[in-house]
C-alpha positions as CSV (number, residue, x, y, z in Angstrom):
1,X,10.3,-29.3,17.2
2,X,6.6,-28.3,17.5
3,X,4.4,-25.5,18.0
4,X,4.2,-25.8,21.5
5,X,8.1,-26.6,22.2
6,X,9.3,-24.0,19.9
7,X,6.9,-20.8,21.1
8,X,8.4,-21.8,25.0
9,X,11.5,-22.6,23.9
10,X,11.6,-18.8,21.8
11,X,10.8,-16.3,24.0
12,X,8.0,-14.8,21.0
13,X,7.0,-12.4,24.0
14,X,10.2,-10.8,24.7
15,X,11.3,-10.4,21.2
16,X,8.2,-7.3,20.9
17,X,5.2,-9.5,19.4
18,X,3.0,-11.1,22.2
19,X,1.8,-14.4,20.8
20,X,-2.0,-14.1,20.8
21,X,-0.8,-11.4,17.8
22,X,0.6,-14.7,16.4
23,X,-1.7,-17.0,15.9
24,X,-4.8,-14.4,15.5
25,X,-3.9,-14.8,11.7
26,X,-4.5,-18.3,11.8
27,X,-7.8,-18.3,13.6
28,X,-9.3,-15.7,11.6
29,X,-8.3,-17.6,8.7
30,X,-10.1,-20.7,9.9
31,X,-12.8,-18.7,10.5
32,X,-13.0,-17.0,6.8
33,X,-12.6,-20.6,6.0
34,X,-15.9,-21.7,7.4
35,X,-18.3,-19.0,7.2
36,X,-17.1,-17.5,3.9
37,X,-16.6,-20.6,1.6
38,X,-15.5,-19.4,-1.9
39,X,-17.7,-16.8,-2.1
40,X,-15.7,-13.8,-0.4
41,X,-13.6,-12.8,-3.5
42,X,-12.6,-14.0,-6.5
43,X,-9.3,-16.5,-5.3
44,X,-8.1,-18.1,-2.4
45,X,-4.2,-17.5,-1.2
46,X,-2.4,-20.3,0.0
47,X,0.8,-19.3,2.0
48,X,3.1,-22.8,2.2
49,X,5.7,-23.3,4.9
50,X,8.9,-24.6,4.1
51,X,9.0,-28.1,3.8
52,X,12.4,-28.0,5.7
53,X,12.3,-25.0,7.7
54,X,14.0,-22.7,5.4
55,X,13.9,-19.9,3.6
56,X,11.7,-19.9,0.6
57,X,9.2,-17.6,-0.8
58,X,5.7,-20.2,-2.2
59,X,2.7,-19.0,-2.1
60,X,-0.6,-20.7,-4.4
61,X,-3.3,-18.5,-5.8
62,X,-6.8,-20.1,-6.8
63,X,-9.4,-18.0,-8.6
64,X,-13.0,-18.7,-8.6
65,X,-13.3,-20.1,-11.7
66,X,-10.9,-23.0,-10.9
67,X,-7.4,-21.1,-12.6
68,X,-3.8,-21.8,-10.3
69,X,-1.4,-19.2,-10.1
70,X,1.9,-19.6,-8.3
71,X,4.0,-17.2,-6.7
72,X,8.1,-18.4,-7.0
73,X,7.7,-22.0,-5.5
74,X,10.5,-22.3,-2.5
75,X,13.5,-24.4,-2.2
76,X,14.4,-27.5,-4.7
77,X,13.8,-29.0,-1.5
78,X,9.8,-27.8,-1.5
79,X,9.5,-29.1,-5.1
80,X,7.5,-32.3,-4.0
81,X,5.7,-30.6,-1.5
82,X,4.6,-28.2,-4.4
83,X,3.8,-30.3,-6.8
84,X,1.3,-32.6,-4.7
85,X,-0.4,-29.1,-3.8
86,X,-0.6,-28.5,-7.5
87,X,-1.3,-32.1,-8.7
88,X,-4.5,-32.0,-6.2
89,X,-5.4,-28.7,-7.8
90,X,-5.7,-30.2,-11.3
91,X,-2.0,-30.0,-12.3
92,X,-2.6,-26.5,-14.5
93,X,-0.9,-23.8,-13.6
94,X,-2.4,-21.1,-15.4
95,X,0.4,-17.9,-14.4
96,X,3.2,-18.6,-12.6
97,X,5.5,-15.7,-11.4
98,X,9.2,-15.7,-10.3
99,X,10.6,-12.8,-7.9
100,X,14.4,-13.0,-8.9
101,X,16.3,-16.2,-9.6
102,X,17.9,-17.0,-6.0
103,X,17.6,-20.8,-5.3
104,X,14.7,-19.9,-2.6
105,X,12.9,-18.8,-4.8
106,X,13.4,-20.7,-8.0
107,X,14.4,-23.8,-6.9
108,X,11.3,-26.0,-6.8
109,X,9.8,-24.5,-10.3
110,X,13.8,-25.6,-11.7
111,X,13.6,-29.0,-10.3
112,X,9.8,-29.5,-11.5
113,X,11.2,-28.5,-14.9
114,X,13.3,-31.4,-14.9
115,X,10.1,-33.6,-14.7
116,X,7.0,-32.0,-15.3
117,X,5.0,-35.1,-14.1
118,X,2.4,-34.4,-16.3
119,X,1.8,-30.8,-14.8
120,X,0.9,-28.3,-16.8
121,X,2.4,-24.2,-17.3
122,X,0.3,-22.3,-19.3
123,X,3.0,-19.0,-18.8
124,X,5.7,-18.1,-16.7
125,X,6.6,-14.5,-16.1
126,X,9.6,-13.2,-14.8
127,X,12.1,-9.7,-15.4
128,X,15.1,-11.5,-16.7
129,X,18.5,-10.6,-15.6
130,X,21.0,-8.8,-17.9
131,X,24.6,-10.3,-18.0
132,X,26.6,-8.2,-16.1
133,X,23.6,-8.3,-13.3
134,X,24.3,-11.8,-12.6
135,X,27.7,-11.3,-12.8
136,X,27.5,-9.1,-9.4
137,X,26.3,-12.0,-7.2
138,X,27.4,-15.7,-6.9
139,X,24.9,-18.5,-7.8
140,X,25.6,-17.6,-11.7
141,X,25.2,-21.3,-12.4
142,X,21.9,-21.7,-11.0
143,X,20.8,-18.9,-12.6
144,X,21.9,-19.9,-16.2
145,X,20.2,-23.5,-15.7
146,X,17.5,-21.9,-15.0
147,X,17.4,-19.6,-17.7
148,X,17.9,-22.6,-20.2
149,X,15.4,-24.7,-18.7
150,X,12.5,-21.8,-19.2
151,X,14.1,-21.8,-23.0
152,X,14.0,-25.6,-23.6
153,X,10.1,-25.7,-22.5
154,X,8.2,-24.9,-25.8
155,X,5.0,-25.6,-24.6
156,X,5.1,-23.1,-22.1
157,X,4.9,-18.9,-22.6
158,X,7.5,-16.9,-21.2
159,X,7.0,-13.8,-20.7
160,X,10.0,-11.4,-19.6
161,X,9.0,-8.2,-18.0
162,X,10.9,-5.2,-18.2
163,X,8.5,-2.7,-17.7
164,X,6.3,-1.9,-15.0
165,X,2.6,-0.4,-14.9
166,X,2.0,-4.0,-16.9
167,X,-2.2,-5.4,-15.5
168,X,-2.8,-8.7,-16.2
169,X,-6.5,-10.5,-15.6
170,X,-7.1,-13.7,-14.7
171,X,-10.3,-14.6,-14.1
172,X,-11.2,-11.5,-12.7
173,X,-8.2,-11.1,-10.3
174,X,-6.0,-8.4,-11.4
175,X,-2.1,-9.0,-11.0
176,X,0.2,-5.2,-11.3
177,X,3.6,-5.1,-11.8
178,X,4.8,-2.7,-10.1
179,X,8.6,-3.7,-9.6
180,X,11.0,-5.4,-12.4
181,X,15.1,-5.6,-12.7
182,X,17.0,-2.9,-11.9
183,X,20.4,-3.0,-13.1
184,X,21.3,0.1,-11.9
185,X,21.0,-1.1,-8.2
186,X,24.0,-2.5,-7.7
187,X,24.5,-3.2,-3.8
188,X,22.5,-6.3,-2.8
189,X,21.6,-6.7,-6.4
190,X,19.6,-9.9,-6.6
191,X,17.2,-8.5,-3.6
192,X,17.3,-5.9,-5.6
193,X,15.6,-6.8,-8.4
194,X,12.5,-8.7,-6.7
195,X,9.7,-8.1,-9.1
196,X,7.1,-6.8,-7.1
197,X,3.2,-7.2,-7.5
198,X,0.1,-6.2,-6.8
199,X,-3.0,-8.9,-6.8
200,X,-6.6,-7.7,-5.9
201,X,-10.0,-8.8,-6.4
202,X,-13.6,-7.1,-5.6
203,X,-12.7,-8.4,-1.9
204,X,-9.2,-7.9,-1.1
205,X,-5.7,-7.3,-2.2
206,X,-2.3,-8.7,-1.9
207,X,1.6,-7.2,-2.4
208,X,4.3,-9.7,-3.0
209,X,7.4,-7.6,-2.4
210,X,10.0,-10.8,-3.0
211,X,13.2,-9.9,-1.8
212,X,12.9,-6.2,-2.4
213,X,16.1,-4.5,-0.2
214,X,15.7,-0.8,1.0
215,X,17.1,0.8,-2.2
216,X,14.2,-1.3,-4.5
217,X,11.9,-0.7,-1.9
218,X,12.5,3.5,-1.7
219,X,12.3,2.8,-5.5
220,X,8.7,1.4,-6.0
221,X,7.4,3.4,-2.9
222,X,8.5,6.8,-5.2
223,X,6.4,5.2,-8.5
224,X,3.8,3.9,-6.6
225,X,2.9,4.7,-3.0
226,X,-0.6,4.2,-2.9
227,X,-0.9,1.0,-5.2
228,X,1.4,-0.3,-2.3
229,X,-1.5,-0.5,0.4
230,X,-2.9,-3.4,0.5
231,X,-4.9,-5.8,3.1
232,X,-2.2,-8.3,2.9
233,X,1.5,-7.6,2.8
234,X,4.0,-9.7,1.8
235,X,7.2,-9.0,4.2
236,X,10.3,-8.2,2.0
237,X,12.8,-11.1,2.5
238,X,11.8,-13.3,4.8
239,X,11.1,-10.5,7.1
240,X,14.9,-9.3,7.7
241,X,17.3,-7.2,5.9
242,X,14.6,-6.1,3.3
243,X,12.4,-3.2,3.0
244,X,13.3,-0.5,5.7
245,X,11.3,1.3,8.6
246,X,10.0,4.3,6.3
247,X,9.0,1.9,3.7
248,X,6.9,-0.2,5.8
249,X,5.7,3.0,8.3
250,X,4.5,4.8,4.6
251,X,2.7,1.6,3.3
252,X,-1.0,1.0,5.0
253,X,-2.1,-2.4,5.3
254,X,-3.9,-4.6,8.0
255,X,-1.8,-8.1,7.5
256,X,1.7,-9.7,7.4
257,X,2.4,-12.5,5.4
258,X,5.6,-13.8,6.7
259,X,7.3,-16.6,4.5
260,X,10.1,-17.2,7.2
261,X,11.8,-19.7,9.0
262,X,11.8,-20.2,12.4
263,X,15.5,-19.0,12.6
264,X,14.8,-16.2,10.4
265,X,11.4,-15.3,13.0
266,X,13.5,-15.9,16.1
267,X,17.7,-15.4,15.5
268,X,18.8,-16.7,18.6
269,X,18.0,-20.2,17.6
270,X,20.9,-19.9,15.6
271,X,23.8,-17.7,17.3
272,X,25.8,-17.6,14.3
273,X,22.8,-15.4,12.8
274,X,21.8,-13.2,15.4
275,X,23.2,-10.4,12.7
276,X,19.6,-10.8,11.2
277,X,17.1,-7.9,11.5
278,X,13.6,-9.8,11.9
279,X,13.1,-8.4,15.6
280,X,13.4,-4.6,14.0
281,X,10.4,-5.9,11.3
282,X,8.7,-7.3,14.2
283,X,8.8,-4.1,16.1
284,X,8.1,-1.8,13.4
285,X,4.7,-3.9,12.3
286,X,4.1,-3.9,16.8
287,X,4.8,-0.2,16.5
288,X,2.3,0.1,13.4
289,X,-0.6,-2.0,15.6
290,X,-0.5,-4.7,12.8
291,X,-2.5,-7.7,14.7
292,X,-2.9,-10.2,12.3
293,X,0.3,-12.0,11.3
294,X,0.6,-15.3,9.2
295,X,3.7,-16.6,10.3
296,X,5.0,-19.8,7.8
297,X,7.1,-21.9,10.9
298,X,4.2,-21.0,13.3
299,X,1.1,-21.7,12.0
300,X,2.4,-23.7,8.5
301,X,0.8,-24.0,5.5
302,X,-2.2,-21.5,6.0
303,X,-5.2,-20.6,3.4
304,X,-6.9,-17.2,3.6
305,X,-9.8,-16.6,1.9
């Protein structure tokens, strides 16, 4: 389906988001892209759409001096898709950072694991599960592999966060964690645990919220309400079941980066999912007068400088 079939075949309008608020993300983004070259910060963010239509969380960071940093990766399914977006960047990742170890999340970096292709991972960071936290949640396996596979790479650093209040600098662009595990969360527990960041330069800033459910997000808003606003805001979970309305009312920010499907973005595509909450997100960021909305299965891969 494209563009054109799936916005008249959605109903964007009805569901409380007109669609010039859609796409206005895109154009100004075109626009930045043109008149601003490199020279309006210190990195570029690439938000990339699923290469299959499906969840995933992959976003590409670029500073100005050249340095790649990746934020979780998608779907084992995006793994090629990634990796020729990497490959054409000079197959270095400097920093790569991991949310939570759910297969959308972790996927592609697992699978590129199994054959790095010559790319290479200066550090990975991530906030490692305990035991009994993986326990809680299917998908144990996955998340063992995975666990193993960062071990059995020697020539890559990895770090495991546990604290948070941790700045690190690349290049100039500052990266805050502000969210790690919390294995005292135990309903939705996975979500739960979404390290959450902060990225800013001199021009702009960014928050990646992962998966972050109501109870991590009521946590982090406590420790850190105003390292929270941002220009750009990452929404928590594709955009449904994730952070709640007072969460999202008590943050300020200008911009929606939504890493969702278009099933997640429009639920009655798929009737057996119309328990999904992405029209309450939709109508909370309408209610907000948030205009400027980077939607992944509407405008696709999409580069704001």
């Amino acid at each position: 389906m494209d563009r054109r079939e799936f916005f008249k075949y959605t109903g964007i309008a009805a569901a409380g988001l007109m669609l010039p608020d859609i796409v206005i993300g895109a154009v100004q983004s075109d626009k930045r892209r043109k008149s601003a070259g490199k020279s309006s910060g210190y990195f570029t963010l690439l938000q990339l759409a699923s290469a299959t239509d499906n969840i995933g969380n992959s976003y590409v960071l670029q500073t100005r001096k050249g340095s790649v940093i990746v934020m979780d990766g998608g779907l084992k399914t995006d793994s090629r898709k990634l990796m020729k977006v990497l490959k054409e960047k000079g197959s270095r990742v400097t920093a790569w950072f991991l949310s939570h170890p759910h297969g959308d999340h972790i996927g592609a970096l697992n699978e590129i694991l199994k054959n790095r292709e010559e790319l290479q991972i200066d550090t990975i960071y991530h906030s490692r599960f305990p035991e009994d936290l993986i326990k809680r949640e299917g998908g144990g396996a996955l998340v063992h592999e995975f666990y193993e596979r960062l071990a059995a790479h020697k020539d890559t650093v990895v770090e495991d966060i546990q604290e948070t209040g941790r700045i690190i600098d690349i290049d100039g662009v500052k990266f805050m964690i502000l969210g790690v595990t919390n294995p005292e969360i135990t309903v939705n527990p996975y979500n739960n645990s979404s390290m959450i960041i902060r990225v800013w330069d001199a021009a702009k800033s960014v928050v990646f919220l992962g998966d972050a459910g109501k109870e991590c997000g009521d946590k982090v808003l406590a420790a850190y309400p105003e390292l929270l606003d941002c220009d750009y805001l990452q929404m928590a979970h594709h955009g449904q079941s994730g952070c709640d309305e007072h969460f999202y009312k008590s943050v300020s920010f200008r911009a929606c980066l939504w890493p969702t499907p278009s099933w997640v973005w429009d639920p009655s595509l798929r009737p057996d999912l119309t328990f999904l909450t992405t029209v309450d997100t939709r109508r909370w960021m309408d209610e907000k007068g948030i205009t400027e909305h980077y939607v992944s299965c509407l405008v696709g891969d999409c580069l704001i400088y």
